[in-house]
Structures are given as structure tokens and as C-alpha cells.
Biopython code that builds the backbone (N, CA, C, O; Angstrom):
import numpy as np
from Bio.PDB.StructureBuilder import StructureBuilder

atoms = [
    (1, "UNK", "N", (-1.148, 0.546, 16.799)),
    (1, "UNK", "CA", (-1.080, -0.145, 15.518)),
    (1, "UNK", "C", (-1.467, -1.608, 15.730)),
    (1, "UNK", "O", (-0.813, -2.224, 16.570)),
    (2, "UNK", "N", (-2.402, -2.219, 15.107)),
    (2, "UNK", "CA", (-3.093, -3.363, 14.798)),
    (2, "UNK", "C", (-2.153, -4.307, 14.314)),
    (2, "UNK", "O", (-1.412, -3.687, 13.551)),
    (3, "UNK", "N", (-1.839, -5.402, 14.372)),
    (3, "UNK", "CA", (-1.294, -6.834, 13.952)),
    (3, "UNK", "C", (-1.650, -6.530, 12.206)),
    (3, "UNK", "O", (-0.684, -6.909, 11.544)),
    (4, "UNK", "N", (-2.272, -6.209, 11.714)),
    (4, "UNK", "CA", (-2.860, -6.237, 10.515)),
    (4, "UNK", "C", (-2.012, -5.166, 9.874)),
    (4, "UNK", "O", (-1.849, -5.296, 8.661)),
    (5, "UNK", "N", (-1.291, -3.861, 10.616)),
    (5, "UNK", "CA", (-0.310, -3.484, 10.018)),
    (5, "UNK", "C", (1.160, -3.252, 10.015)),
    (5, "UNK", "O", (1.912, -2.289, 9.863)),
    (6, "UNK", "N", (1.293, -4.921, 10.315)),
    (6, "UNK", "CA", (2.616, -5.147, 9.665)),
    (6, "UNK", "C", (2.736, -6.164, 8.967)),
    (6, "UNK", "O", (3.493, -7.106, 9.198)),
    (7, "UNK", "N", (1.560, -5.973, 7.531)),
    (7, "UNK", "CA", (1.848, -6.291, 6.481)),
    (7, "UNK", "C", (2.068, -5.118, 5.367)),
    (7, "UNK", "O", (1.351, -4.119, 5.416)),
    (8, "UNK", "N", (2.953, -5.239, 4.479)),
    (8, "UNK", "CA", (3.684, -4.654, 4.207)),
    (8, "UNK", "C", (2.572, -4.534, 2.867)),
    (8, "UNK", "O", (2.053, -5.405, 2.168)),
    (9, "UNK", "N", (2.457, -2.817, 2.866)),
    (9, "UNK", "CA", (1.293, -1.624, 1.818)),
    (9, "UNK", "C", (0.027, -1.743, 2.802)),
    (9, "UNK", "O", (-0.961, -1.137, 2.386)),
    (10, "UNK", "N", (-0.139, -2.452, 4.105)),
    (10, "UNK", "CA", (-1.030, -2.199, 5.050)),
    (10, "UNK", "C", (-1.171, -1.198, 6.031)),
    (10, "UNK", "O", (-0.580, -1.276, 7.108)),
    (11, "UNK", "N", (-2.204, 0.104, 5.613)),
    (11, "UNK", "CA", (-2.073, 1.271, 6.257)),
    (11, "UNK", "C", (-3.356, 1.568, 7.133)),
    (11, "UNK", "O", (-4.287, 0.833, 6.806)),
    (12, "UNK", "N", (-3.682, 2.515, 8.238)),
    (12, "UNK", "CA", (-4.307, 2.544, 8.771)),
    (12, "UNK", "C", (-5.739, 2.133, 8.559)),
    (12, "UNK", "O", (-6.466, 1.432, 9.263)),
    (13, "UNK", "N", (-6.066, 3.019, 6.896)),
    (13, "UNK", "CA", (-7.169, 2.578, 6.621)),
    (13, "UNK", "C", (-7.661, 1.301, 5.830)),
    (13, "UNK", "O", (-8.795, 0.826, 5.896)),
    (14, "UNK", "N", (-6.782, 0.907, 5.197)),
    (14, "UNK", "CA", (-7.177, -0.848, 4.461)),
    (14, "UNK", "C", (-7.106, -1.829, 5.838)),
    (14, "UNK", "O", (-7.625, -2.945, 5.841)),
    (15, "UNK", "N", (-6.422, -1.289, 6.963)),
    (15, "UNK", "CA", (-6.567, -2.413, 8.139)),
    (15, "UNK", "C", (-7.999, -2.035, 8.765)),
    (15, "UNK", "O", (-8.533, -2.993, 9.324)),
    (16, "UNK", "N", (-8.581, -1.080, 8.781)),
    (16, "UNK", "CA", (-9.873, -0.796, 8.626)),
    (16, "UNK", "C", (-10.624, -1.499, 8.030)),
    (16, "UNK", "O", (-11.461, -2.221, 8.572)),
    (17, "UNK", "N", (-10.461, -1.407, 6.962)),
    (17, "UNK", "CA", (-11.194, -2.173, 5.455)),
    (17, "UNK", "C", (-11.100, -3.520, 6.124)),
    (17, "UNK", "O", (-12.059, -3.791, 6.847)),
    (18, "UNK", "N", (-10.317, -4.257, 6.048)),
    (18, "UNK", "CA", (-10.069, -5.431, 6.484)),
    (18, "UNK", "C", (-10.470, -6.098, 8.199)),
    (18, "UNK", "O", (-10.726, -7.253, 8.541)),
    (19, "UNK", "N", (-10.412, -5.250, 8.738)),
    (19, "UNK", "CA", (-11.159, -5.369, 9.777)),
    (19, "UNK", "C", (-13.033, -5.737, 9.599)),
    (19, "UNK", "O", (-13.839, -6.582, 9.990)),
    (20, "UNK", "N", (-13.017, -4.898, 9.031)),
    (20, "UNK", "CA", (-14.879, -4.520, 8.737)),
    (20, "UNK", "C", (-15.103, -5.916, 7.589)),
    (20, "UNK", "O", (-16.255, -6.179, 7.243)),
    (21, "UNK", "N", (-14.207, -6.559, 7.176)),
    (21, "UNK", "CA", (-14.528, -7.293, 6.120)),
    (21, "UNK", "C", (-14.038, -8.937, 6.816)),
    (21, "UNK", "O", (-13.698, -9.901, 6.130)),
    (22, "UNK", "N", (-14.125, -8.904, 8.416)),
    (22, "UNK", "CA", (-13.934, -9.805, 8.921)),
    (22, "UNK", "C", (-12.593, -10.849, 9.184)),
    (22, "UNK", "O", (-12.594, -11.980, 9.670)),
    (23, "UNK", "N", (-11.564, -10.105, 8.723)),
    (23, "UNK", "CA", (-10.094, -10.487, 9.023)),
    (23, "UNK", "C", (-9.285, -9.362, 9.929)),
    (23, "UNK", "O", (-8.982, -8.182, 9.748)),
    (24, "UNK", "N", (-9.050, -10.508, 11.201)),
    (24, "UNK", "CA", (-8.470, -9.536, 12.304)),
    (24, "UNK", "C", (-7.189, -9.857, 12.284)),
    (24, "UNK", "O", (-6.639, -8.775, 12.487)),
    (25, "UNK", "N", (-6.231, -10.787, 12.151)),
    (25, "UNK", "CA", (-5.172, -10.972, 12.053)),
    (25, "UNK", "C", (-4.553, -11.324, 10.835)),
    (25, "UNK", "O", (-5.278, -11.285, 9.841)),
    (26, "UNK", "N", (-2.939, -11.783, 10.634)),
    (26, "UNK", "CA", (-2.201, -11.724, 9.718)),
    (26, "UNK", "C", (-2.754, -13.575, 9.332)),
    (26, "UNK", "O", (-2.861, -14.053, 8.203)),
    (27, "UNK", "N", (-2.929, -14.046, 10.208)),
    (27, "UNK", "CA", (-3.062, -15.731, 10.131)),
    (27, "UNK", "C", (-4.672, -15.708, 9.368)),
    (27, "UNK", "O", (-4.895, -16.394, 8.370)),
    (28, "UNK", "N", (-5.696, -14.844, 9.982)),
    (28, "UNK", "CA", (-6.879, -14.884, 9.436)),
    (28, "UNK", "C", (-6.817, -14.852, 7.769)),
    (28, "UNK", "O", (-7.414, -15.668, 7.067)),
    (29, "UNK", "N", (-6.187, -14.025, 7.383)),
    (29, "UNK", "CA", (-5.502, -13.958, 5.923)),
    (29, "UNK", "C", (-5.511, -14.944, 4.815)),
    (29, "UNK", "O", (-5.914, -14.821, 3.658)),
    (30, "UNK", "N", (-5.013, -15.883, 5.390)),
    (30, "UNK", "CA", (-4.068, -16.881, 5.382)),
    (30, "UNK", "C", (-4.968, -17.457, 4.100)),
    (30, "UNK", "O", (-6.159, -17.277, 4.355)),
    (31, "UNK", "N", (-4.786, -18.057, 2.876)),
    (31, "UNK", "CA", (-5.216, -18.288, 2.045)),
    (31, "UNK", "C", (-6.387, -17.849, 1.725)),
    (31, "UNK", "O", (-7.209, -18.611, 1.216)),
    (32, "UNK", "N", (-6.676, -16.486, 1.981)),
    (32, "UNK", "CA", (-8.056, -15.720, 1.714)),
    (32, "UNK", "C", (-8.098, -15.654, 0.113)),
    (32, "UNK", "O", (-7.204, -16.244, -0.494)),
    (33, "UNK", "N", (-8.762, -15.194, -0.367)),
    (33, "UNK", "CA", (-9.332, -15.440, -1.757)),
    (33, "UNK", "C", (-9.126, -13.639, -2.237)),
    (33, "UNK", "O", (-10.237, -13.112, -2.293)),
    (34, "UNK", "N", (-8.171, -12.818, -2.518)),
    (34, "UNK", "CA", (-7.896, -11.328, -2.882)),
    (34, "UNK", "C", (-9.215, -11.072, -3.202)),
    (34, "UNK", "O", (-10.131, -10.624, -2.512)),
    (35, "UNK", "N", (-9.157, -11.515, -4.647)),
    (35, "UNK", "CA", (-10.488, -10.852, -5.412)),
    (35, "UNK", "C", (-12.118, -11.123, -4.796)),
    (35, "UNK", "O", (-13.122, -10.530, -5.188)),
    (36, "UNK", "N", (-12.067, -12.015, -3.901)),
    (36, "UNK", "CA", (-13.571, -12.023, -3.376)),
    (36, "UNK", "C", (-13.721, -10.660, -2.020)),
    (36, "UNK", "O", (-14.624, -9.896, -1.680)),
    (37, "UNK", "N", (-12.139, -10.943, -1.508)),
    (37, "UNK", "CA", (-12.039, -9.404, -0.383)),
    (37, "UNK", "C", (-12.586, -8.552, -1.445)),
    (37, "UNK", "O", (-13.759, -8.185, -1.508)),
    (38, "UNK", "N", (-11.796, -8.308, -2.147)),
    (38, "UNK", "CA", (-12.084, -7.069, -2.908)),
    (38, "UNK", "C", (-13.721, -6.508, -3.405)),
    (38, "UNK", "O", (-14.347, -5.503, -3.067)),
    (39, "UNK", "N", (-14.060, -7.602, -4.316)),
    (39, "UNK", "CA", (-15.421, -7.611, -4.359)),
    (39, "UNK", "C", (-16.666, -7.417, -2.973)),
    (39, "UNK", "O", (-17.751, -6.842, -2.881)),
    (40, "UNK", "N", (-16.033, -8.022, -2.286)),
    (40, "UNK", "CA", (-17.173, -8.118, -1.276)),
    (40, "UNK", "C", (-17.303, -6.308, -0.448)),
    (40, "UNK", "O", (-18.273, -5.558, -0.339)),
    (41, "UNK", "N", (-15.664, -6.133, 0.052)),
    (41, "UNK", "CA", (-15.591, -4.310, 0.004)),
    (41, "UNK", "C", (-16.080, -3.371, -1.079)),
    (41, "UNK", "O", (-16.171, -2.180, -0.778)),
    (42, "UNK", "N", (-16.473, -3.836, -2.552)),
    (42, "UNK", "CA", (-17.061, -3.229, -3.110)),
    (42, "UNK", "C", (-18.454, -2.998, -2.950)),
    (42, "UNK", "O", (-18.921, -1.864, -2.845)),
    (43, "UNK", "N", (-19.273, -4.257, -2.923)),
    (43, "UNK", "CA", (-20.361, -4.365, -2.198)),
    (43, "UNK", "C", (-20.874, -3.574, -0.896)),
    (43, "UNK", "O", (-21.856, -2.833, -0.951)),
    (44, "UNK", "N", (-20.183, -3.775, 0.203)),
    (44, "UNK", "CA", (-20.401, -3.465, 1.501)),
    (44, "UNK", "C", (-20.138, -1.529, 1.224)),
    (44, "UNK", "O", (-20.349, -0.650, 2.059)),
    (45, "UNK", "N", (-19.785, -1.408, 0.231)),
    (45, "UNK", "CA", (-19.545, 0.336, 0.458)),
    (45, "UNK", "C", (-20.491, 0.712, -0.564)),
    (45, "UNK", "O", (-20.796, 1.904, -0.582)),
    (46, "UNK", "N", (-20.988, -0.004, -1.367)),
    (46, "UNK", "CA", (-22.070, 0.376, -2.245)),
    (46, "UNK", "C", (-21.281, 1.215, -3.629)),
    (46, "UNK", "O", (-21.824, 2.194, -4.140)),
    (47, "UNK", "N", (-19.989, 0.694, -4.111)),
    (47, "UNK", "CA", (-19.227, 1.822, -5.017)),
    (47, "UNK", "C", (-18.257, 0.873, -5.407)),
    (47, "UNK", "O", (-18.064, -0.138, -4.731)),
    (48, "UNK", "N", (-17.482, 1.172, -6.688)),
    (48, "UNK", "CA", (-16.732, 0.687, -6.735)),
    (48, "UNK", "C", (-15.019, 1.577, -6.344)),
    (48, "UNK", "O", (-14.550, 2.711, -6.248)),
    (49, "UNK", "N", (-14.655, 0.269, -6.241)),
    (49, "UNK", "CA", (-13.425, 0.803, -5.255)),
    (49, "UNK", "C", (-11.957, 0.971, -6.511)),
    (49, "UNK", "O", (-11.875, 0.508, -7.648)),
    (50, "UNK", "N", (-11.087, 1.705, -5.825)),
    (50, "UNK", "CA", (-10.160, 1.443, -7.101)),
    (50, "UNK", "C", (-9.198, 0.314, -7.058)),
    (50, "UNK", "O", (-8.750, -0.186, -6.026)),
    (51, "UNK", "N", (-8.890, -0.080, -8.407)),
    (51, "UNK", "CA", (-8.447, -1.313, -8.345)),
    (51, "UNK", "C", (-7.013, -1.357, -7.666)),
    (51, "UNK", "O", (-6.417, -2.105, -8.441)),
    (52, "UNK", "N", (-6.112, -1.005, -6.690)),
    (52, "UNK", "CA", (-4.985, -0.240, -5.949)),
    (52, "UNK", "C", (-5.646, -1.267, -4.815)),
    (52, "UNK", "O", (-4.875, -1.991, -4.185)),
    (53, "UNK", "N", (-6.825, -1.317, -4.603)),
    (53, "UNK", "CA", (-7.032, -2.108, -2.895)),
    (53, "UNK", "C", (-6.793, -3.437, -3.360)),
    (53, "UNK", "O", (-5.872, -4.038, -2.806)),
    (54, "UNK", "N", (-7.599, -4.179, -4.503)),
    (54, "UNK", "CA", (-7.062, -5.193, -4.964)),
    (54, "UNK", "C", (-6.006, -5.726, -4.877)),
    (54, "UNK", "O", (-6.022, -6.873, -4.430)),
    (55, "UNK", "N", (-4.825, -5.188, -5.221)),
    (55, "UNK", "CA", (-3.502, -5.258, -5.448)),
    (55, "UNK", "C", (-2.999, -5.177, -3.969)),
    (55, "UNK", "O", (-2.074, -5.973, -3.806)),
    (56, "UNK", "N", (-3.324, -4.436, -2.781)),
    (56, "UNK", "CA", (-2.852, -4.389, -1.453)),
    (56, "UNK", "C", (-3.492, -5.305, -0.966)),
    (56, "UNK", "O", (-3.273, -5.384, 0.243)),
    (57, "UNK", "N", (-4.605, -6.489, -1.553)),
    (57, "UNK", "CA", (-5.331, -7.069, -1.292)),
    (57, "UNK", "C", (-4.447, -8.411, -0.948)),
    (57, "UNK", "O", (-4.134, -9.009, 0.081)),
    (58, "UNK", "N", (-4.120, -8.628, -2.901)),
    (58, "UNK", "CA", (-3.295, -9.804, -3.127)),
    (58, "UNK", "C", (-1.970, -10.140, -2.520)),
    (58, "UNK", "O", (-1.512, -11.275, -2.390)),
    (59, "UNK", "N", (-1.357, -8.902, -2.129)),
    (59, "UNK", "CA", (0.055, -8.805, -1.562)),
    (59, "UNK", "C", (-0.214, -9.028, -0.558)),
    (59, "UNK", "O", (0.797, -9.528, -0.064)),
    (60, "UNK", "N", (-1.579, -8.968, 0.733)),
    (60, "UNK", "CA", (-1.547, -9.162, 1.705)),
    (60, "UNK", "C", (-1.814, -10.864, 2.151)),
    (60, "UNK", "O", (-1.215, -11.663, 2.871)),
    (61, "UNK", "N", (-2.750, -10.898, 1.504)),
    (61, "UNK", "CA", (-2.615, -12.984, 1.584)),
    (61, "UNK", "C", (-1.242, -13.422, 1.282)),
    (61, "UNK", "O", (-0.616, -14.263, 1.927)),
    (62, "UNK", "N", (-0.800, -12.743, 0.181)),
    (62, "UNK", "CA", (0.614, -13.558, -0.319)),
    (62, "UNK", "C", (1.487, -13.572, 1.114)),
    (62, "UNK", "O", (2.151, -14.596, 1.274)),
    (63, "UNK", "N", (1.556, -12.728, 2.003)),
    (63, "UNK", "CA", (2.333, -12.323, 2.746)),
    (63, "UNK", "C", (2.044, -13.192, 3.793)),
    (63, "UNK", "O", (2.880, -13.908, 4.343)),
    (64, "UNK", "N", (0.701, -13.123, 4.108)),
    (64, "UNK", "CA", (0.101, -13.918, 5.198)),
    (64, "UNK", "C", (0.250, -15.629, 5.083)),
    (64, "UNK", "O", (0.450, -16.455, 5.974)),
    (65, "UNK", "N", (0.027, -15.842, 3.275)),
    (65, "UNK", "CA", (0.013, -17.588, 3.393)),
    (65, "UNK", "C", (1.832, -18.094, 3.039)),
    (65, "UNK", "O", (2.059, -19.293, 2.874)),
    (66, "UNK", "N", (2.674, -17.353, 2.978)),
    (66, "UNK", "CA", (3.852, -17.423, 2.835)),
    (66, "UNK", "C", (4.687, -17.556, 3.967)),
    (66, "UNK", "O", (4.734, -16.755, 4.901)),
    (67, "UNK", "N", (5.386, -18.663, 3.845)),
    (67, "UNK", "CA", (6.302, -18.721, 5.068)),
    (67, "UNK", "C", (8.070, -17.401, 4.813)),
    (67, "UNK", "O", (8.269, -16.686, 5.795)),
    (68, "UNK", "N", (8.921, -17.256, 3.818)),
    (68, "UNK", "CA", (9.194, -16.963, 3.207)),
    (68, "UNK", "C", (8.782, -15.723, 2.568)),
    (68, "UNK", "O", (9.250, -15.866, 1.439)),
    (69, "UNK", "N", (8.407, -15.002, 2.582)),
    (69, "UNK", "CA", (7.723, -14.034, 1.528)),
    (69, "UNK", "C", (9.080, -13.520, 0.689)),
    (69, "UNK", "O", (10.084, -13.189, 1.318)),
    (70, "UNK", "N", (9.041, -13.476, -0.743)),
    (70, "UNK", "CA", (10.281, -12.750, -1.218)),
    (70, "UNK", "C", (9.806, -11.245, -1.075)),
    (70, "UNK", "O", (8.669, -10.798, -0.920)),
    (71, "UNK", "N", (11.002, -10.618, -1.172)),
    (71, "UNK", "CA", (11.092, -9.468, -0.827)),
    (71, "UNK", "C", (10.348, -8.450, -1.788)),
    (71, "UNK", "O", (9.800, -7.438, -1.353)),
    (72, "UNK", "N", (10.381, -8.915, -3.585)),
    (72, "UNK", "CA", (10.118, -7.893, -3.722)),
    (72, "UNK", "C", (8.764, -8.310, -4.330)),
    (72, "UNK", "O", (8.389, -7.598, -5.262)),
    (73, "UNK", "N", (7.868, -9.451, -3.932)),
    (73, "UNK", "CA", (6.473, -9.594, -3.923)),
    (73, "UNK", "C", (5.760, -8.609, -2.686)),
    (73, "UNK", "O", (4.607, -8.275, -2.413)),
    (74, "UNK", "N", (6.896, -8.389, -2.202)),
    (74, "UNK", "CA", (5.880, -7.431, -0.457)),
    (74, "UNK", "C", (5.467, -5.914, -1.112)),
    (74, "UNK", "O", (5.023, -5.068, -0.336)),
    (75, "UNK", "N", (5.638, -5.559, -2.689)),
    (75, "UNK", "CA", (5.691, -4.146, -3.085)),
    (75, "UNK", "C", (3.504, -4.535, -3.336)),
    (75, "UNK", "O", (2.983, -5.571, -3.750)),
    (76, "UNK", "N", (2.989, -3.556, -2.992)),
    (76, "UNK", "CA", (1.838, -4.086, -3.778)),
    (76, "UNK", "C", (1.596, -4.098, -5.415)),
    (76, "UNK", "O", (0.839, -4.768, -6.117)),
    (77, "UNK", "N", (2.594, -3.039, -5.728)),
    (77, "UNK", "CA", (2.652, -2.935, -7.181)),
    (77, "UNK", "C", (2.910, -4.449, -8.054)),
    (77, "UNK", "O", (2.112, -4.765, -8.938)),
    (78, "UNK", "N", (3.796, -5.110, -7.799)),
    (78, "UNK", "CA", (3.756, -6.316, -7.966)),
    (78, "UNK", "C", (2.985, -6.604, -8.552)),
    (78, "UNK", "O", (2.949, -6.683, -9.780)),
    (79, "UNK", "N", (1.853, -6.920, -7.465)),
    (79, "UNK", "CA", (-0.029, -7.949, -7.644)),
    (79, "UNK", "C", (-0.726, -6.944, -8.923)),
    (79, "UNK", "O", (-1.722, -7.272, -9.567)),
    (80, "UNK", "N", (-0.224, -6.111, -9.045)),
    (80, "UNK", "CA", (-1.047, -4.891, -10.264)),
    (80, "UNK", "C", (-1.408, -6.243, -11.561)),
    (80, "UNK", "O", (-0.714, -7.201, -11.900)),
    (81, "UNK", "N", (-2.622, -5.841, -11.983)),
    (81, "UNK", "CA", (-3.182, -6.949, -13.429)),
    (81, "UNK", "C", (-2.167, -6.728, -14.475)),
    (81, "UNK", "O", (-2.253, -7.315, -15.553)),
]
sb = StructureBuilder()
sb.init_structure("model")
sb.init_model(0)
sb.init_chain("A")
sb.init_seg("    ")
for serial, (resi, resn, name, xyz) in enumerate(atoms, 1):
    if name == "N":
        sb.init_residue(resn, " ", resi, " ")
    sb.init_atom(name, np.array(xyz, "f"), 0.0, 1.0, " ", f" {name:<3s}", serial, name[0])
structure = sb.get_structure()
């Protein structure tokens, strides 16, 4: 298991995703921009993705640029529009 999943709704394959999309650690994260990850994985796969990665997207910066994280921002449901 990768550093990348123990962020919390981070599973084998979005640490994949995230790997391939040039963030290897939890610090790399670190005030990343959700919706441009998101977009740009839409791009790079040629499809659109469902909006669920988004949301594991946003929860994962939150997590990463947070010293603190509250507890129940770590749900990805949360980040949902």
C-alpha cells in the first residue's frame, strides 16, 4: 500500500489515478486544485469520468492541505456538488 492510501476514500485504483496524474505523495496534494485533477483525468482517459472521483478528489487535498482534518469532511460524500 502506497502513502497515497492513507487518505481517507483513497483506494487502490484512484491512487493509481493519482499516481498517473503526477501526485505521489500525501504532501504532493497539498493545495492541488480538485477540479483541474479531475478534468485533466478526464482528458488523459479520453471519457468522461463520473463525478464520485471529483468528490474523492476534493476530500483528498482537503486532507492533504489540512493540518487538523475534521472528521467528518474525511467522508468523500461531503465534497458531493
Amino acid at each position: 500500500m502506497g502513502e497515497l492510501r492513507k487518505i481517507p476514500g483513497v483506494g487502490k485504483e484512484t491512487e493509481k489515478d493519482l499516481i498517473m496524474l503526477g501526485y505521489t505523495t500525501i504532501e504532493s496534494l497539498k493545495d492541488a486544485n480538485p477540479e483541474e485533477l479531475y478534468q485533466k483525468e478526464c482528458l488523459m482517459s479520453g471519457q468522461h469520468i463520473d463525478r464520485c472521483q471529483l468528490y474523492v478528489y476534493r476530500c483528498a487535498v482537503y486532507f492533504a492541505s489540512t493540518e487538523n482534518p475534521d472528521p467528518e469532511k474525511l467522508k468523500w460524500w461531503y465534497w458531493k456538488d
